[in-house]
C-alpha positions, -999 to 999 in steps of 0.1 A, spaced: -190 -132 61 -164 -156 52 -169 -193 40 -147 -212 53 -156 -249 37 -133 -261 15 -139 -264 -20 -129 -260 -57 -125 -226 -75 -153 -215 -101 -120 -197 -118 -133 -221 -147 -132 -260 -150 -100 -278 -136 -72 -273 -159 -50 -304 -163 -21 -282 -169 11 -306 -168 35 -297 -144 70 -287 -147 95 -317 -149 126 -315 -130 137 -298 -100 104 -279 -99 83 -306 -99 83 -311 -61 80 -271 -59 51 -267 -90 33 -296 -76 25 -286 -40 -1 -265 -40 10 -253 -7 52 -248 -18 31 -231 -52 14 -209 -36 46 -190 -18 63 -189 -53 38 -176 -71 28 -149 -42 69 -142 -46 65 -136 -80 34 -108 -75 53 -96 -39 86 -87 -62 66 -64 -82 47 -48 -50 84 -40 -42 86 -23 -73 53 -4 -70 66 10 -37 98 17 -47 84 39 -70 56 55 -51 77 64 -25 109 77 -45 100 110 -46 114 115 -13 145 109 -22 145 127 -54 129 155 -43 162 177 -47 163 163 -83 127 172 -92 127 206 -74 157 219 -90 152 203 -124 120 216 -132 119 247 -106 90 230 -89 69 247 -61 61 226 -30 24 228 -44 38 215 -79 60 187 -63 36 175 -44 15 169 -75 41 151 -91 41 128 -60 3 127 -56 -5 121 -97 3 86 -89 -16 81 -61 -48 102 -76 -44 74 -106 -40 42 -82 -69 56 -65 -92 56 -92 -81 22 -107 -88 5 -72 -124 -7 -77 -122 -14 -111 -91 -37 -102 -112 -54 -76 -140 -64 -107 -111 -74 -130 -99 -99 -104 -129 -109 -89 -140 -119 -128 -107 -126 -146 -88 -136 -116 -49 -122 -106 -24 -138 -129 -34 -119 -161 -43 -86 -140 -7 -86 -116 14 -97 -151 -7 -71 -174 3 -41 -140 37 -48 -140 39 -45 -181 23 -13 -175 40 3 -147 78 -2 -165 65 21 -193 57 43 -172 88 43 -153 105 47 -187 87 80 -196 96 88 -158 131 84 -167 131 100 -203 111 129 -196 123 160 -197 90 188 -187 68 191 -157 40 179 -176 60 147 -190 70 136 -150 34 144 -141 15 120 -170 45 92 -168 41 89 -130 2 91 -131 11 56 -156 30 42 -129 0 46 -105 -20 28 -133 2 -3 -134 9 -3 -101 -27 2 -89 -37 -33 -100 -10 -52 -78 -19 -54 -42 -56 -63 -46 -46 -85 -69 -23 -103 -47 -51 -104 -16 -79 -121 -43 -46 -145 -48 -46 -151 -12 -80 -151 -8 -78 -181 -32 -47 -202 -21 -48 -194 17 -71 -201 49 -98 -174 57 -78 -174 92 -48 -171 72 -53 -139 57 -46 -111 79 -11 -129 82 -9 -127 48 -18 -91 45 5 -82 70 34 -102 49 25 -82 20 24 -49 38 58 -60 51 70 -60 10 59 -25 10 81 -20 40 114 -37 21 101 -15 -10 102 17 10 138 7 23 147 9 -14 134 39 -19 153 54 9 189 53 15 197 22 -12 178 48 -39 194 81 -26 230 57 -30 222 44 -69 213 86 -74 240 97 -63 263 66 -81 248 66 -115 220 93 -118 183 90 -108 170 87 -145 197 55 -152 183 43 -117 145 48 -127 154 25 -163 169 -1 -142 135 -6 -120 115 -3 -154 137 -32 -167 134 -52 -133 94 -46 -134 92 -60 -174 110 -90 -164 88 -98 -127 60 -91 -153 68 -123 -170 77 -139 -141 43 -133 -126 30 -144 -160 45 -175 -155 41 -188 -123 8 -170 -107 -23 -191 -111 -61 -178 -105 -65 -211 -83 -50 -247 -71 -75 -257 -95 -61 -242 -122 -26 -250 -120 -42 -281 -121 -33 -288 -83 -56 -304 -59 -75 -279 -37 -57 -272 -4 -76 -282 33 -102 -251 44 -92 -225 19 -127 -212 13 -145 -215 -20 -138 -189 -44 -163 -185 -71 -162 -158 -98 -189 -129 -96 -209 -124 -127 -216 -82 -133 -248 -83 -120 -233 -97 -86 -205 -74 -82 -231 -45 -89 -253 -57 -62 -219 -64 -37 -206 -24 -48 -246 -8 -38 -240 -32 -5 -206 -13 3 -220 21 -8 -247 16 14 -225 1 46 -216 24 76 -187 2 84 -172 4 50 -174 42 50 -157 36 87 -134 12 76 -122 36 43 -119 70 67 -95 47 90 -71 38 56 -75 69 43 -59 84 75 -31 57 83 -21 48 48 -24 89 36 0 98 67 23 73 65 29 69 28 28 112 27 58 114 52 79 84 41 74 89 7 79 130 5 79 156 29 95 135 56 133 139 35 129 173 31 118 181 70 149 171 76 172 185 56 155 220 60 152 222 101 182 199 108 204 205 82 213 169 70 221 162 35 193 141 13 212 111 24 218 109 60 176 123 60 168 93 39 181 72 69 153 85 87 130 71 62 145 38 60 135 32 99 105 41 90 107 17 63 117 -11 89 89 -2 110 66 -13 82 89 -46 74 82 -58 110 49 -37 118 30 -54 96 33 -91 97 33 -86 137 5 -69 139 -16 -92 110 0 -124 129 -15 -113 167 -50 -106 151 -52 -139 138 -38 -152 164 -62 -137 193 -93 -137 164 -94 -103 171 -95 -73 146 -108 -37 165 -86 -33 194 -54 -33 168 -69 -7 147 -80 13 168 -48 14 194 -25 16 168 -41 44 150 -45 62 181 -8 59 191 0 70 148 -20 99 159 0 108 191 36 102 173 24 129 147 10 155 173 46 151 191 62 167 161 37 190 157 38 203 193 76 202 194 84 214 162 125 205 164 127 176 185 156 158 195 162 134 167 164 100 187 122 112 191 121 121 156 132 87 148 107 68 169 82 85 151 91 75 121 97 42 128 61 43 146 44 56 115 61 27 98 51 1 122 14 13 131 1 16 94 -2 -24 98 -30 -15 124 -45 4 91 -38 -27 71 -70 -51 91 -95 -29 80 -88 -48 47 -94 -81 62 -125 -65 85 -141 -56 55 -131 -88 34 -147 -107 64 -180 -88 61 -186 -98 25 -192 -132 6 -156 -149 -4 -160 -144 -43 -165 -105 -37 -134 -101 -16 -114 -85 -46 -140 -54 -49 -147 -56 -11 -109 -50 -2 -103 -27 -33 -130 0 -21 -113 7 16 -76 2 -4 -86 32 -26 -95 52 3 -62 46 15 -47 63 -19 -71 87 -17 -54 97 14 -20 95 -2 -31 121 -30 -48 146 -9 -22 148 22 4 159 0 -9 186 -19 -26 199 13 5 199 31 26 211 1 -2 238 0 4 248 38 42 246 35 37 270 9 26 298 32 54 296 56 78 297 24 115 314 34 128 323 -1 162 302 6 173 269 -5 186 245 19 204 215 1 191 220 -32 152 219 -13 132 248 -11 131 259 31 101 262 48 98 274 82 100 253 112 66 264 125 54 256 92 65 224 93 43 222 124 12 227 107 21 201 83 23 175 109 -6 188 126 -26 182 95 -19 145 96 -17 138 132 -56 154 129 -64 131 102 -51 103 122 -75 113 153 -106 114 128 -96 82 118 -86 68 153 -126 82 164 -141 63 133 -121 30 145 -138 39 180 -171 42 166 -166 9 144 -156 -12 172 -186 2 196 -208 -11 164 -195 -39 168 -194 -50 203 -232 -36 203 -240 -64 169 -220 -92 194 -240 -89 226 -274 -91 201 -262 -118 185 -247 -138 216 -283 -127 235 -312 -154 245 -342 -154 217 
């Protein structure tokens, strides 16, 4: 349930923090002009987070030939981040429901550069494995903390908008990680590349230090019109609000959707969608990587569109559940088809891209069904679903790939064969069709709870 009264945080008493002379002054001192700079600030290093999540694409010729890694043992390179951001996602939501998202976005970013700097400087298996599972740490802490920053600073019917924005920084993060990251490789070196982003993620760090406030209150603003009251949960609270969600059918719904469109989409942009292409079309790491980057776009519009017309129409099931449904059908094309033409190949990537914005309102379905000072831990379970998905996908995939191994190498990437490429697309375009039946069965739920509700005593 969402409060939608206005009111003043309970991020601690009003703080009559002075603010900034100058040029910022008329910037600082509008809680509504803040509130965009300091969601900037957190956004930049959500760029970051998916930059590096999703590089692994891109530097799969690296990693493979560098450490003579098995599809299985790749995989787990890419998934030991997403295993770690996983685990950190419910603890995050405590941290910021308690100690709010400045100190928890700064303290992630600080984090995740040092693990991009081991990244860079390692030179075993083991090394990549423990530096990457860092980044997930660091990086694990960002997006929820940026929804509990909007669920302070913006409207309850802002906030699927918002999510969708965010979503949309993932997108412009993935386009880095595709063509922009395969160019900086192939200029300079991927482990020079990897030090640059740990030197840009220190100083966003600082930046987020800086400008991100827990509340209007505390940046010693006035509270903005219908932004809904925000109060911090005390332990015993969030333990009651985490048996609620254990004990919730729609949560359990809501996570097996995520798990399914986030695990799909972040699985094929962010690793086995490069080397697809390079083995059963025979493109070079770049020209593949182009691939990715529509996909990439697809996110960049996907989700602010989609997050924008639910809002819009106050409507939350019919998105989910028609966009994972179509997710579903772009995978099973490849899967059927094996070696379509590419123009189809494209639009699905760029569908994988743009539907996971129908996964992204389970986040604000299940923030909705929760009290407003619980929406950190409430979004933070269904998120680590999603990264749940993104760990598992990979190495079962990687695992199956394995099977229909050739013995060549194709571009510096170990080949597979084309029919087992089709079983790794049919593994998420069945995930995708649990996931799109769990939507169905959410929504019926629903509608049933409405026509209750709306009934005569």
């Amino acid at each position: 349930m969402t409060d939608r009264t206005a009111g003043r945080s309970d991020d601690g008493p009003a703080r009559s923090a002075p603010v900034e002379p100058g040029p910022l002054r008329g910037l600082l001192g509008d809680p509504r002009k803040r509130r965009w700079i300091a969601w900037g600030a957190l956004a930049l290093v959500f760029l970051l987070v998916n930059l590096h999540r999703l590089s692994t694409g891109v530097l799969s010729e690296e990693l493979t030939a560098g450490f003579d890694l098995s599809a299985a043992q790749l995989g787990s390179v890419h998934a030991a981040f997403f295993i770690v951001y996983a685990i950190v996602q419910i603890p995050t939501g405590v941290l910021v429901d308690r100690i709010g998202p400045r100190y928890v976005g700064a303290g992630g970013a600080i984090v995740l550069s040092i693990g991009a700097i081991g990244f860079a400087l390692g030179d075993s298996y083991v090394a990549a494995l423990v530096s990457r599972a860092v980044i997930g740490l660091g990086g694990g802490v960002i997006f929820i903390s940026i929804l509990r920053f909007c669920a302070n600073w913006y409207r309850a019917d802002e906030f699927a908008t918002m999510t969708g924005m965010t979503g949309a920084i993932a997108g412009l993060g993935a386009i880095f990680a595709t063509l922009p990251l395969a160019l900086a490789v192939g200029a300079v070196g991927w482990r020079p590349s990897i030090l640059f982003l740990a030197f840009v993620g220190l100083c966003s760090g600082v930046a987020a230090y800086l400008l991100v406030r827990n509340s209007p209150e505390d940046a010693g603003l006035e509270p903005i019109e219908n932004v809904p009251r925000q109060p911090s949960m005390t332990l015993a609270e969030t333990g009651s609000h985490l048996r609620g969600l254990a004990q919730d059918p729609a949560q359990w719904l809501l996570s097996a959707v995520f798990f399914a469109a986030s695990g799909a989409f972040l699985t094929l942009i962010g690793l086995w969608g490069v080397p697809y292409l390079v083995v059963v079309y025979g493109m070079d790491v770049q020209t593949a990587s182009i691939f990715t980057l529509i996909g990439a776009i697809g996110t960049l519009v996907g989700g602010p569109a989609i997050g924008w017309l639910s809002d819009r129409y106050e409507n939350r099931h019919v998105p989910i559940s028609v966009g994972v449904g179509l997710f579903a059908l772009a995978h099973a094309t490849i899967a059927a088809t094996g070696r379509p033409p590419l123009v189809i190949v494209a639009v699905v990537y760029f569908l994988s891209g743009f539907l996971v914005g129908s996964g992204l309102l389970t986040l604000t379905v299940v923030k909705e069904r929760y009290p407003a000072g619980a929406s950190g831990v409430a979004t933070s379970t269904v998120n680590a679903a999603g990264f749940v998905g993104a760990s598992i996908l990979p190495w079962v995939m990687g695992t199956a790939l394995d099977a229909y191994r050739t013995g060549e190498v194709v571009g510096g990437t170990v080949a597979y064969t084309e029919f087992g490429y089709r079983v790794a697309f049919g593994i998420t375009a069945a995930t995708l069709t649990v996931g799109f039946l769990c939507s169905l069965i959410l929504w019926r739920a629903e509608r049933r709870r409405n026509s209750v509700d709306d009934a005569p005593a």
